[in-house]
ROPA-727496 format. One line per 8 residues: for each residue x, y, z of C-alpha. Coordinates in steps of 0.02 Angstrom, whole numbers, m for minus. Layout:
X Y Z | ... $
END
This chain:
13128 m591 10371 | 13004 m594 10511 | 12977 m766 10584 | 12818 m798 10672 | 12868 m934 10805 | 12989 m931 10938 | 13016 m1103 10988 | 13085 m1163 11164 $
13147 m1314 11222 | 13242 m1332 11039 | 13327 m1489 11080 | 13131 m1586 11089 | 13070 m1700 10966 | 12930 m1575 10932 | 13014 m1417 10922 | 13129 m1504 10796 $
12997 m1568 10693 | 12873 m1415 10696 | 13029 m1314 10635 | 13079 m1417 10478 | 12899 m1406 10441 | 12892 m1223 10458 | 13062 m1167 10442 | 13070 m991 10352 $
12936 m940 10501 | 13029 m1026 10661 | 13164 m963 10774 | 13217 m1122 10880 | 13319 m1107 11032 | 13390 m1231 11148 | 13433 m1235 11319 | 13603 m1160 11280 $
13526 m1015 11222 | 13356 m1001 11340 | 13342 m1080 11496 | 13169 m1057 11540 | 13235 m1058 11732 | 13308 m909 11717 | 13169 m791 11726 | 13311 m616 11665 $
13387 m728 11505 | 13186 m782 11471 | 13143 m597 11476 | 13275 m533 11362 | 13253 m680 11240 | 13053 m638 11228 | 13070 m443 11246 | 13195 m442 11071 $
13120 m575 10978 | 12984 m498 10838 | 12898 m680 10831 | 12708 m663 10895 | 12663 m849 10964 | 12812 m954 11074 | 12794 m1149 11082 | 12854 m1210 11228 $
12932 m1365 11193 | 13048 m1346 11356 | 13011 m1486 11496 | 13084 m1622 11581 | 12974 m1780 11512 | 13078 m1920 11600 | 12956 m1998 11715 | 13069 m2070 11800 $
13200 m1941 11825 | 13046 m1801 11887 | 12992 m1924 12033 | 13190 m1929 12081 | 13205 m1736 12061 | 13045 m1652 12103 | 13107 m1511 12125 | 13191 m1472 11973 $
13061 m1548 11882 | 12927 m1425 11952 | 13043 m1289 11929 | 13052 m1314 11743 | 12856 m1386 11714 | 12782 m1258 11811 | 12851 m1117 11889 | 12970 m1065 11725 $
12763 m1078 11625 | 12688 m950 11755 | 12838 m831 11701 | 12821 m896 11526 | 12650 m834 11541 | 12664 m680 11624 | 12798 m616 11513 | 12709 m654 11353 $
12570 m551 11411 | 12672 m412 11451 | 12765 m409 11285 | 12599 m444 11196 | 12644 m626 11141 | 12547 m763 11122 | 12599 m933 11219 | 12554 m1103 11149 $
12607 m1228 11292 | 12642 m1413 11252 | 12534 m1522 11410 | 12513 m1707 11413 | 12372 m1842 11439 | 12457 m1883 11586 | 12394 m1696 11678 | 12229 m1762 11670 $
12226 m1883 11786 | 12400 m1880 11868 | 12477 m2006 11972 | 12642 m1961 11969 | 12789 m1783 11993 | 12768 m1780 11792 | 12589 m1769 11773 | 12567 m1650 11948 $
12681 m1526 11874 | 12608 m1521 11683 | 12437 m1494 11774 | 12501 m1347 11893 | 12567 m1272 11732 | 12405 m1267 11667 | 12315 m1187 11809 | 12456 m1066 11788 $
12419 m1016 11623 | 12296 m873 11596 | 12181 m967 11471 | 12090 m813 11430 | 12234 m752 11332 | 12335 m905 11288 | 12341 m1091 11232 | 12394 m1277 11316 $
12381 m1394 11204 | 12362 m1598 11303 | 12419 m1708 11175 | 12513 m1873 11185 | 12594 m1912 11004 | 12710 m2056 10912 | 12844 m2024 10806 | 13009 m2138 10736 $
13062 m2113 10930 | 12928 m2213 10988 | 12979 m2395 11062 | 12834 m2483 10978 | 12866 m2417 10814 | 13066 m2410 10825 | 13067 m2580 10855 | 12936 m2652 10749 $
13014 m2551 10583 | 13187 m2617 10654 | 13120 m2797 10647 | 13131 m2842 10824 | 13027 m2938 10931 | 12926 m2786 11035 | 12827 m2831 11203 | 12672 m2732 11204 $
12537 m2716 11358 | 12371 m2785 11335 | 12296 m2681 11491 | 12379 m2510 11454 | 12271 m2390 11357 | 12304 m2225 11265 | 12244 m2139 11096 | 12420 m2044 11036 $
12412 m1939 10886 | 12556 m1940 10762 | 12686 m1812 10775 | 12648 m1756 10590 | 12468 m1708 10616 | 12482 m1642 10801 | 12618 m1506 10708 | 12472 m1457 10579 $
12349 m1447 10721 | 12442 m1326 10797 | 12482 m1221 10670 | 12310 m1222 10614 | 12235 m1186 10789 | 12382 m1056 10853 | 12236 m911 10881 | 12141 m1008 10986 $
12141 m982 11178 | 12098 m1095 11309 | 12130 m1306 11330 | 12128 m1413 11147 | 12181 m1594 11173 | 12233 m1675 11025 | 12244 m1848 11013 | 12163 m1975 10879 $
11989 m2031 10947 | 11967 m2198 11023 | 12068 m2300 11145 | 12179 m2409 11107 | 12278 m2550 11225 | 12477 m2536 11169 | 12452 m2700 11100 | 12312 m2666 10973 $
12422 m2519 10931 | 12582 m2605 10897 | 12455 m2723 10774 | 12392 m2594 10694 | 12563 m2510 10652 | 12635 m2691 10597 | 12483 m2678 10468 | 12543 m2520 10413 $
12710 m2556 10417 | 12711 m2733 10355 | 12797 m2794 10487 | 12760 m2989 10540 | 12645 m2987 10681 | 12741 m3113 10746 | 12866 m2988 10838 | 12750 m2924 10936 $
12733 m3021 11120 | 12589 m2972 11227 | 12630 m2923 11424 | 12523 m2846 11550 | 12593 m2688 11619 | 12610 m2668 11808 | 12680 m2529 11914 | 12848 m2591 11987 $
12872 m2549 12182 | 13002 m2387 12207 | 12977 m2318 12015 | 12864 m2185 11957 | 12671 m2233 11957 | 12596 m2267 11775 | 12413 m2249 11746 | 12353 m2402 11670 $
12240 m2291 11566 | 12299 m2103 11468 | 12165 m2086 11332 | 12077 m1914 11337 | 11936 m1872 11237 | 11983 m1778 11109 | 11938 m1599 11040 | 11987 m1663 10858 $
11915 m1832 10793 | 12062 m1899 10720 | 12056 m2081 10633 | 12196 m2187 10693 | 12201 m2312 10543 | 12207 m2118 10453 | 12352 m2063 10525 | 12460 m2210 10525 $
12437 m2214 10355 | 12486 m2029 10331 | 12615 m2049 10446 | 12725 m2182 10376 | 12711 m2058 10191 | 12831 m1945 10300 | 12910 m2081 10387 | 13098 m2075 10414 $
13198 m2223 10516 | 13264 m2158 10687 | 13449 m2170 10705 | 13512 m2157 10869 $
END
């Protein structure tokens, strides 16, 4: 049977999710089996693979470990995407690349490199999707479902979109070309967040202790402030609610 996706970067929370959603039309591979780095194994994987759109899932999304290895981390945000791109134009392919809030306004290695991967991206032709999501993983929600206390910042804002919907906004927007950020569609401090998924959760709001965030000296520079205006108005309350139907408790 044909499958229509080729997945990289198997090993991400994404690329697992998106392919037990759409299993019988995914082809997942890990690192194992496609380093993006290498630019010969890339080609061969891409040139013999029937699958028309590839989802790059692959990056290095440790913030701190891409300010202590720059290098590498450019290597695999954004040099391995310009040959991700070029070679799915030559073989007639059609990327979809995974971006991040954080490329809008960067401050740090991680957010410099997911930008240069999207200036390296012919957007005529192909996709980057910016999108910040939540899923079990998250540390608000881990911890809150878990039933312990969980410090959340009153002066940190963002507007992430559940992992869930951001898989059926990609599927149902893989022929578009260009930038689509998805994200649900107002800010929100981490605090009002982690209230707001104790609601939906019914969790006691008591576990949840307000702190201020503030960039510590030596370590990777946070923006205060991710949210990005989104291409799809997504209701927050909405999607929380729809989220916790599919909601499964993340064991480490």
């Amino acid at each position: 049977m044909t499958k229509d996706f080729l997945i990289l970067g198997g090993e991400s929370t994404l690329a697992k999710y998106f392919t037990q959603t759409y299993k019988e039309r995914c082809v997942s591979l890990n690192k194992s089996k496609c380093d993006i780095t290498d630019i010969k194994i890339l080609e061969k994987v891409i040139q013999k693979s029937d699958a028309h759109y590839i989802i790059n899932c692959a990056a290095i999304t440790d913030i701190g470990y891409a300010e202590k290895n720059p290098e590498e981390c450019f290597n695999v945000n954004s040099i391995s995407v310009r040959n991700l791109d070029t070679l799915s134009r030559k073989y007639n392919k059609k990327l979809i690349h995974l971006s991040s809030d954080y490329a809008v306004n960067p401050t740090n290695v991680y957010g410099y490199s997911k930008l240069i991967s999207e200036k390296l991206i012919d957007k005529s032709k192909n996709l980057v999707i910016r999108t910040s999501f939540y899923s079990n993983k998250y540390y608000i929600i881990k911890s809150l479902v878990s039933g312990n206390v969980t410090n959340a910042y009153k002066n940190a804002f963002f507007n992430p979109v559940s992992i869930n919907r951001l898989i059926e906004e990609i599927y149902k927007n893989r022929d578009k070309k260009g930038i689509l950020n998805i994200f649900t569609e107002r800010k929100i401090s981490k605090y009002k967040f982690a209230i707001k998924v104790a609601k939906t959760f019914d969790v006691d709001r008591k576990l949840i202790q307000p702190s201020n965030f503030v960039n510590e000296k030596g370590k990777a520079n946070l923006p205060p402030n991710s949210f990005v205006d989104s291409d799809i108005k997504i209701p927050l309350e909405e999607d929380l609610l729809s989220f916790k139907k599919h909601f499964v408790p993340f064991r480490s």
